[in-house]
MARDRENKOL-652129 format. One record per residue (C-alpha): x, y, z. Coordinates in nm, 3 decimals. Example, Ala and Ser with C-alpha at 12.3 -4.5 7.8 and 13.67 -1.06 7.14 Angstrom:
2
NUTI c1 c2 c3
NUTI 1.230 -0.450 0.780
NUTI 1.367 -0.106 0.714
END
This chain:
171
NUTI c1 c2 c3
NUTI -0.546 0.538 0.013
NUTI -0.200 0.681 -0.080
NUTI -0.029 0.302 -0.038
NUTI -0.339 0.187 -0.288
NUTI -0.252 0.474 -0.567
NUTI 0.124 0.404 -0.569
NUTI 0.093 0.068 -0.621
NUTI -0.134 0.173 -0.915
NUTI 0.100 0.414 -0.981
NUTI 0.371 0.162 -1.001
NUTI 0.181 -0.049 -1.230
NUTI 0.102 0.201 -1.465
NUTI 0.467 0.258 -1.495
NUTI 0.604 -0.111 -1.503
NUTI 0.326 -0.176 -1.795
NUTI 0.391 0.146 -1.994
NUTI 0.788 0.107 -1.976
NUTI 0.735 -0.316 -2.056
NUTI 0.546 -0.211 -2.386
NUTI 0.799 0.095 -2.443
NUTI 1.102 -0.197 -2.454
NUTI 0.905 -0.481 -2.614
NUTI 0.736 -0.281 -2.883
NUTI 0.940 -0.082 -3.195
NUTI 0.669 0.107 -3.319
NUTI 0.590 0.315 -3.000
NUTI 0.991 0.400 -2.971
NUTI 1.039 0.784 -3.149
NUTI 0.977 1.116 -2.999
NUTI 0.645 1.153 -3.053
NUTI 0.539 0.896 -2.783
NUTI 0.845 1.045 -2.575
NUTI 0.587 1.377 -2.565
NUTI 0.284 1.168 -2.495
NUTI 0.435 0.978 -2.207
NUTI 0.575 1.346 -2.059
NUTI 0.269 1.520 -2.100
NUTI -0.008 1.237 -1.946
NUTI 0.286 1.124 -1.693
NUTI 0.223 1.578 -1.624
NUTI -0.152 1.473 -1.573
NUTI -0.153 1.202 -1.330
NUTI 0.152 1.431 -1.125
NUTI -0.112 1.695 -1.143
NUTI -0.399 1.488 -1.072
NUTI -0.167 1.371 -0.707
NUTI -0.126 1.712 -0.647
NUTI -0.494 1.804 -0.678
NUTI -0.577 1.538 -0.418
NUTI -0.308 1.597 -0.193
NUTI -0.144 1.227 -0.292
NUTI 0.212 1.387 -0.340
NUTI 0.329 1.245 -0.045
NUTI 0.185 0.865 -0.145
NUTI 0.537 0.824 -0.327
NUTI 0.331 0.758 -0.654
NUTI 0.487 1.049 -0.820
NUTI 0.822 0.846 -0.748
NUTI 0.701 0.525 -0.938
NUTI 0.644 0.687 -1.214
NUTI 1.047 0.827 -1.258
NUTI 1.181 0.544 -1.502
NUTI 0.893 0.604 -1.747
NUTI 0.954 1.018 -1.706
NUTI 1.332 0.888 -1.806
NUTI 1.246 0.695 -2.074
NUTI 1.058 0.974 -2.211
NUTI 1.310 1.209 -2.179
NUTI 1.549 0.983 -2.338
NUTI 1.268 0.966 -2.645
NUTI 1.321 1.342 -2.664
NUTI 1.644 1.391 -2.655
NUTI 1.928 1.422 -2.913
NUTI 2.108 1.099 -2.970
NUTI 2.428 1.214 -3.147
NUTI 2.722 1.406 -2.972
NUTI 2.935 1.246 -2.725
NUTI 2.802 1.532 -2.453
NUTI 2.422 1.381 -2.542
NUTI 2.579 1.045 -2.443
NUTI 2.731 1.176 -2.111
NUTI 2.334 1.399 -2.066
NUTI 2.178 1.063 -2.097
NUTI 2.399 0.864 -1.897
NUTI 2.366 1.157 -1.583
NUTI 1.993 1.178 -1.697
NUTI 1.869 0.804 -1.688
NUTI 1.954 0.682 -1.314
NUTI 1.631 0.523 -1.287
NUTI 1.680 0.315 -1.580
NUTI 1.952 0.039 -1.614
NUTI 2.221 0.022 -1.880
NUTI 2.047 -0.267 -2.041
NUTI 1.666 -0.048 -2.128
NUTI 1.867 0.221 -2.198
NUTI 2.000 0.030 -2.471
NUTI 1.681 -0.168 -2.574
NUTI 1.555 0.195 -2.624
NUTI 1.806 0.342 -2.823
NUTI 1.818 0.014 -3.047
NUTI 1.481 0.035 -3.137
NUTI 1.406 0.408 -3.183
NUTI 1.253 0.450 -3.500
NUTI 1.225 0.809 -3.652
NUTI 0.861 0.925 -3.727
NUTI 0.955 1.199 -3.976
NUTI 1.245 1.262 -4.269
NUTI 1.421 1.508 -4.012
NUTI 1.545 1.283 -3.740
NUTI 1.785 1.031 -3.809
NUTI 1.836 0.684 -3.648
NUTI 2.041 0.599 -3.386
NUTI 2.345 0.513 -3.462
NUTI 2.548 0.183 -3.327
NUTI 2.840 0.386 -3.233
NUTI 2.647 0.596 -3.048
NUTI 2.511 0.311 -2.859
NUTI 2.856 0.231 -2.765
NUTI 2.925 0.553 -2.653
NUTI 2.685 0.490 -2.415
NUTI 2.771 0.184 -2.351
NUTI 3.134 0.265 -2.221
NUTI 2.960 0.527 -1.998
NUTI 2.752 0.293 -1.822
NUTI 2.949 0.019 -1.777
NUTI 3.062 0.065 -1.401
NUTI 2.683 0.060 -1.341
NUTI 2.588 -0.232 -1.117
NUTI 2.231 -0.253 -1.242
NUTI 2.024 -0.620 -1.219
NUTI 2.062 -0.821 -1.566
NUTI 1.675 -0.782 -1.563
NUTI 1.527 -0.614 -1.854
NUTI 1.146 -0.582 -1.805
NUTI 0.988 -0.432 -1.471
NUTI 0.759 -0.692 -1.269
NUTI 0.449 -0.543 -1.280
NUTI 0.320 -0.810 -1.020
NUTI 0.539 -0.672 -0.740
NUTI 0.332 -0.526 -0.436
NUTI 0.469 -0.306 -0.199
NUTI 0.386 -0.385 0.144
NUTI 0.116 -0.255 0.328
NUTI 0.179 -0.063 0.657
NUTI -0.066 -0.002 0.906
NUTI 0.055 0.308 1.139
NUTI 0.022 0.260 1.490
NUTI -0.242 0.462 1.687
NUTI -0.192 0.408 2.059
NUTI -0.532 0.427 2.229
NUTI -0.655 0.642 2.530
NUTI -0.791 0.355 2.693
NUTI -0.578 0.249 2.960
NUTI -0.596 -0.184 2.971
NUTI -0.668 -0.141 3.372
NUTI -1.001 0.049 3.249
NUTI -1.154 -0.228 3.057
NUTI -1.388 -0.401 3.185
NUTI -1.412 -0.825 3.013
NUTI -1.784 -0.934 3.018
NUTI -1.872 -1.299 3.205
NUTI -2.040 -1.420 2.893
NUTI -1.716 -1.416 2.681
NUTI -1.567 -1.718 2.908
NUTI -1.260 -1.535 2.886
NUTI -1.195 -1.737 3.279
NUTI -0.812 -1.755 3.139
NUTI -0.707 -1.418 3.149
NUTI -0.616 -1.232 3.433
NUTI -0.608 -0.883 3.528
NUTI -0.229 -0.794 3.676
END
């Protein structure tokens, strides 16, 4: 059950943070909030089923990230340097998709602004992150079956005639 809801978990994530990069409309603050607060829901929900150690909470970080990068201030050299120590789970190159097309909702918040970008940028640039930009939502974590050891000793079993199991041999 917990290795089912993490990959459902992770799938939730790779879709939401796919649309957040691909899609300019759903870029501003206002979604950042959304995406904090129901990400807050399913976390809860794990914890009310006692799923927090599934490792679906820890799916869900890069879209927490992005959200938090939604929310916060995009001007200062310091809110370059709190994004760059905030967004680990994200690479250099969504960090930047996001920033580029963060659009302001209201007449108070102001665009991003290209120099800021660079900013960021410069900060990020020993980052060896993967050139990839999207998150495979096809990829499947593998299953693992745990390993019960039974009580019944093999000298205890006894193999029925009618099998024609002739071939094996008790040591």
């Amino acid at each position: 059950i917990q290795q089912v809801f993490k990959q459902i978990f992770y799938m939730i994530n790779a879709v939401a943070l796919n649309n957040l990069l691909l899609r300019k409309d759903v870029c501003s603050w206002s979604t950042g909030m959304q995406l904090r607060f129901n990400v807050s829901q399913l976390e809860e929900w794990l914890h009310g089923k006692n799923l927090q150690q599934s490792g679906a909470a820890q799916t869900l970080v890069p879209l927490i990230q992005a959200a938090q990068l939604l929310q916060l201030k995009k001007k200062t050299s310091e809110d370059a340097e709190a994004i760059c120590s905030l967004c680990t789970s994200l690479t250099t190159q969504q960090i930047v998709k996001i920033l580029n097309l963060y659009t302001p909702v209201n007449e108070f918040e102001e665009r991003v602004t290209v120099a800021f970008i660079r900013n960021i940028q410069k900060h990020l640039q020993e980052r060896n992150d993967p050139p990839q930009l999207l998150l495979d939502f096809k990829r499947m974590f593998p299953v693992l079956f745990p390993f019960n050891p039974s009580s019944i000793t093999m000298d205890s079993i006894h193999l029925p005639a009618s099998l024609n199991l002739d071939f094996l041999n008790k040591v």
